[in-house]
C-alpha positions in Angstrom: -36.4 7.4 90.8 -34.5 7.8 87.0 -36.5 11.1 86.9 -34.6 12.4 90.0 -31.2 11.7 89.3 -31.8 12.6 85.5 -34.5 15.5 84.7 -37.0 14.7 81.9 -37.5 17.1 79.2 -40.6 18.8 81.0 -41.8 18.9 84.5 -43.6 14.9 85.3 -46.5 15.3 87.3 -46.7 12.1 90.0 -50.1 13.7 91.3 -52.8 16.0 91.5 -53.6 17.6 94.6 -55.9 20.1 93.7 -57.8 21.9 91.4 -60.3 24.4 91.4 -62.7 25.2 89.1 -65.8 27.4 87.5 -67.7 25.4 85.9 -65.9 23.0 83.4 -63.1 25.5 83.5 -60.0 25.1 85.3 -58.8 28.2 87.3 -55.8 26.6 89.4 -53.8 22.9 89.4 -51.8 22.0 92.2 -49.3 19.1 91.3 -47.1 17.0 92.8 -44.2 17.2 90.1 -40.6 16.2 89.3 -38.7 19.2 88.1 -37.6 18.9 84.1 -34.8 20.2 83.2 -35.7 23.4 82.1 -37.0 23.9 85.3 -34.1 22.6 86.9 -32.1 25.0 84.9 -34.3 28.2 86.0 -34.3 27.6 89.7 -31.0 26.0 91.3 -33.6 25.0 94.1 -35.3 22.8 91.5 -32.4 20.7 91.1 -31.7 20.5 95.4 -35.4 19.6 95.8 -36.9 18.1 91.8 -40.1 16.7 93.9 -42.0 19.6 95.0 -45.1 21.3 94.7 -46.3 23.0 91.9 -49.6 25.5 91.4 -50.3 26.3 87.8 -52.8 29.7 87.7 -55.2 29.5 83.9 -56.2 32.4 81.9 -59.8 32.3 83.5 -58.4 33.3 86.9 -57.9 36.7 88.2 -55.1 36.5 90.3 -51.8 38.1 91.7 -48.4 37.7 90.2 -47.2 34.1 91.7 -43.9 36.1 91.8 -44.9 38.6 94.6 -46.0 35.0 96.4 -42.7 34.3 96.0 -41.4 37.5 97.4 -43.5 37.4 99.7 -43.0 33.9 101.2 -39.1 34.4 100.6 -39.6 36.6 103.3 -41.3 34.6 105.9 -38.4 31.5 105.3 -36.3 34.7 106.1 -37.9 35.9 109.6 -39.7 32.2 111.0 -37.5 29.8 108.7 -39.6 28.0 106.7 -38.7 26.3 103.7 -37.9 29.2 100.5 -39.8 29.0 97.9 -38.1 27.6 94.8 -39.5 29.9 91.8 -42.0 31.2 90.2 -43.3 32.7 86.9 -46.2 35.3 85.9 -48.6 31.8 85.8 -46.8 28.9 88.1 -45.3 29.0 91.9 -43.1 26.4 93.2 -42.3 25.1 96.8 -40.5 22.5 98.6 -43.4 19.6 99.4 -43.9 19.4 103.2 -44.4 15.8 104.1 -47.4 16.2 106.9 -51.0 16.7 107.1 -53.0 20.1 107.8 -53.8 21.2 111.4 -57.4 20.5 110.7 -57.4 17.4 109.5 -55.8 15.9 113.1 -58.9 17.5 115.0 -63.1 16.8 114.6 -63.2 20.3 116.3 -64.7 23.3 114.1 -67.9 22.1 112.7 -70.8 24.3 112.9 -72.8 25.4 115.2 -70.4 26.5 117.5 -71.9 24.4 120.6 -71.5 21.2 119.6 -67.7 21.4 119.4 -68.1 21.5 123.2 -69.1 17.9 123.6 -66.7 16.6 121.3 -63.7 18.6 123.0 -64.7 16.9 126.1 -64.8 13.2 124.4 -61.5 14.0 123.6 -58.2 11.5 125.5 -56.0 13.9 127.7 -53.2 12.9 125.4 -55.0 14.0 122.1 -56.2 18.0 123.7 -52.9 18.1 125.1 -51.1 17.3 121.8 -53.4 20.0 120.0 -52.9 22.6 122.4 -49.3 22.3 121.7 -49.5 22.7 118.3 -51.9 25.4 118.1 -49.1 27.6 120.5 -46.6 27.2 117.8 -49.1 28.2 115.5 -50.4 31.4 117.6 -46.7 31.6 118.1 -45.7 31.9 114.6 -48.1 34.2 113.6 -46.8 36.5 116.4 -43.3 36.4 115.4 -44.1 36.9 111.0 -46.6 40.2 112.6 -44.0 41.4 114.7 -41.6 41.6 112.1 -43.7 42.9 109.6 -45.5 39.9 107.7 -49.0 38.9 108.5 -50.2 35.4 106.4 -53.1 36.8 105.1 -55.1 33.0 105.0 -53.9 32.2 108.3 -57.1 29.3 108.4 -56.0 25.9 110.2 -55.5 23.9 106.5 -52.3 26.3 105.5 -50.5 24.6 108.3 -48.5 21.6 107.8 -47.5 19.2 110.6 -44.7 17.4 109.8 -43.7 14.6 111.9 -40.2 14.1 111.6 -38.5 16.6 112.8 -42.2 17.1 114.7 -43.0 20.9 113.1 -45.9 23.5 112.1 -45.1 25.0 109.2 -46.9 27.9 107.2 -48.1 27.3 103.9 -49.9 29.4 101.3 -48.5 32.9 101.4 -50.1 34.3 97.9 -52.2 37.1 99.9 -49.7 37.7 102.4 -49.3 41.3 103.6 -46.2 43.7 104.4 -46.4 46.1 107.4 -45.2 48.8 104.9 -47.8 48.4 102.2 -51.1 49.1 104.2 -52.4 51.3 106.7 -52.4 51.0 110.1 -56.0 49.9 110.4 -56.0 47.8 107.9 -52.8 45.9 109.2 -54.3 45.4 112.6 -57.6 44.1 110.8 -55.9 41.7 109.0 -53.3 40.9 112.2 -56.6 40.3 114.1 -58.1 37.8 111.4 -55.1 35.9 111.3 -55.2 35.0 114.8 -58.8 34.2 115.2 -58.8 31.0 113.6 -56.1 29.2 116.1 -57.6 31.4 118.7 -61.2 29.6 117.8 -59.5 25.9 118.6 -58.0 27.5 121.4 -61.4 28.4 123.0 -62.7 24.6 121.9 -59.7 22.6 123.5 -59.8 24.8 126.4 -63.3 22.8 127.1 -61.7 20.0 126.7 -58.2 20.8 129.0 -59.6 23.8 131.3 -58.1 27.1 131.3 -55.1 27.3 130.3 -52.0 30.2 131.2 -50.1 31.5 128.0 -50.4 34.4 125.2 -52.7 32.1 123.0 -54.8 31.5 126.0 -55.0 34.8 127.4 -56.0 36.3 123.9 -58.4 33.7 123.0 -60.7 34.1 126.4 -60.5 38.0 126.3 -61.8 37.4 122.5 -64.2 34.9 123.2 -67.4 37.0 122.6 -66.3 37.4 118.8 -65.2 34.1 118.2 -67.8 31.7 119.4 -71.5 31.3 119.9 -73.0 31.8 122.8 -69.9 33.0 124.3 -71.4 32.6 127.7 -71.8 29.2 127.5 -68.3 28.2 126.5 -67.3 30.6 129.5 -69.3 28.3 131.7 -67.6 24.9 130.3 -64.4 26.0 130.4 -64.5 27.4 134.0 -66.2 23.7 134.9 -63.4 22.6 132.9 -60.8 23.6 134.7 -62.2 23.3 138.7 -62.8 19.7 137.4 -59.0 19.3 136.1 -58.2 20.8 139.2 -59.9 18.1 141.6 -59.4 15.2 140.4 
C-alpha cells in the first residue's frame, strides 16, 4: 500500500498473468503492476489508477504498435464506455485492471465436439442458463453497438470479456486487432463483423438447449446461423425445439 500513495522509482510488478512464448524466448508479459513514477509522470491516468495492467511486447515478436491499441481502444471507452486505456509506448500498453473473471471461465459449455455441449447445457440449474443467457445479450449487445458505430473487436472470443461483479458488468478487453469501419473494405468489415459475433452466437445456440428457444436479436441471429456454427446443426435444431415445448409444459 506505500507503493500507492508514493510511486517507486520504476514500475513493481505484484504479478504475472501471462506470458507467451517460442521456445525459451519470451514474446509478450502481462503484469499486474504498480505504476513508478516515471510512469506516473507520462500518463496522468497512471497516477488515478497506479495498479493496472501492463503487457510488455520483446524484440522476438512481430507485432503492431501498442499505440494504435491505444487508439484504438480509446475509441471503444468513447462509443460503449469502457474503461480508457491509460498509455502506451512502441513496446508496452497499459489498462485499468478489471476485477472479474472471463465469460468462459463461468460456463463448462464449448468443449469439442460440438454434441456433447448439449448434455451438459441440459445438466445445467435454471438459475445458472438463465444467468448466462443474460450475459451473453450484453455481450452480443455490445458488439452490435462498437459495429454500428464503426469499431468491430477484432478477437471478439468469450476470454476478452470480463465480468465484473460489483457494479454486475461485461466489459471488452483486448482491442490490439481491433478494426475501423473506415480502414477496410466493405467485405472485409462484414467478414470480420460476422466473426465477431459467432463466438457469443455459439453459447447462444448451446444455452438455448438448455433454456429453449429464446426471442431477441442474439437469439434470432444465432438459429438463422446455426448451420455454420455448430455440428450437426440438425441435431441441435431438434434439442432445442424439445427444449422449448418442454419449458413450455411444465
Amino acid at each position: 500500500m506505500s507503493m500507492i500513495d508514493t510511486a517507486p522509482r520504476e514500475d513493481f510488478v505484484v504479478r504475472t498473468l501471462a506470458r507467451r512464448k517460442a521456445g525459451e524466448t519470451t514474446l509478450m508479459m502481462g503484469e499486474l503492476v504498480i505504476a513508478g513514477a516515471a510512469a506516473r509522470d507520462a500518463y496522468p491516468l497512471a497516477r488515478q489508477y497506479p495498479l493496472h495492467f501492463r503487457k510488455t511486447y520483446y524484440p522476438g515478436r512481430l507485432h503492431g504498435d501498442p499505440r494504435d491499441e491505444f487508439d484504438l481502444q480509446q475509441r471503444a471507452s468513447a462509443l460503449i464506455g469502457i474503461p480508457p486505456p491509460i498509455g502506451a509506448t512502441r513496446s508496452t500498453f497499459r489498462s485499468c485492471l478489471l476485477p472479474g473473471m472471463p465469460l468462459n471461465r463461468l460456463s463448462s459449455l464449448g468443449t469439442a465436439p460440438d454434441e456433447s455441449n448439449i448434455a451438459a447445457a441440459q445438466q445445467m440449474p435454471l438459475a445458472s442458463a438463465a444467468g448466462l443467457w443474460r450475459l451473453a445479450e450484453e455481450v452480443f449487445s455490445l458488439l452490435t453497438r462498437l459495429q454500428s458505430q464503426g469499431l468491430t473487436h477484432g478477437d471478439a472470443h468469450l476470454h476478452n470479456f470480463i465480468v465484473c461483479p460489483s457494479p454486475l458488468e461485461v466489459l471488452p478487453i483486448d482491442f490490439e486487432i481491433a478494426l475501423l469501419r473506415d480502414s477496410a473494405t466493405s467485405q472485409v468489415w462484414s467478414e470480420r463483423c460476422e466473426a465477431d459475433r459467432q463466438h457469443v452466437m455459439k453459447l447462444a445456440i448451446f444455452l438455448q438447449c438448455a433454456l429453449g428457444r429464446q426471442q431477441c436479436p442474439l437469439a434470432a441471429e444465432s438459429i438463422q446461423s446455426i448451420d455454420r456454427l455448430v455440428t450437426p446443426a440438425d441435431t441441435f435444431r431438434s434439442v432445442i425445439a424439445e427444449r422449448t415445448f418442454d419449458r413450455a409444459i411444465t
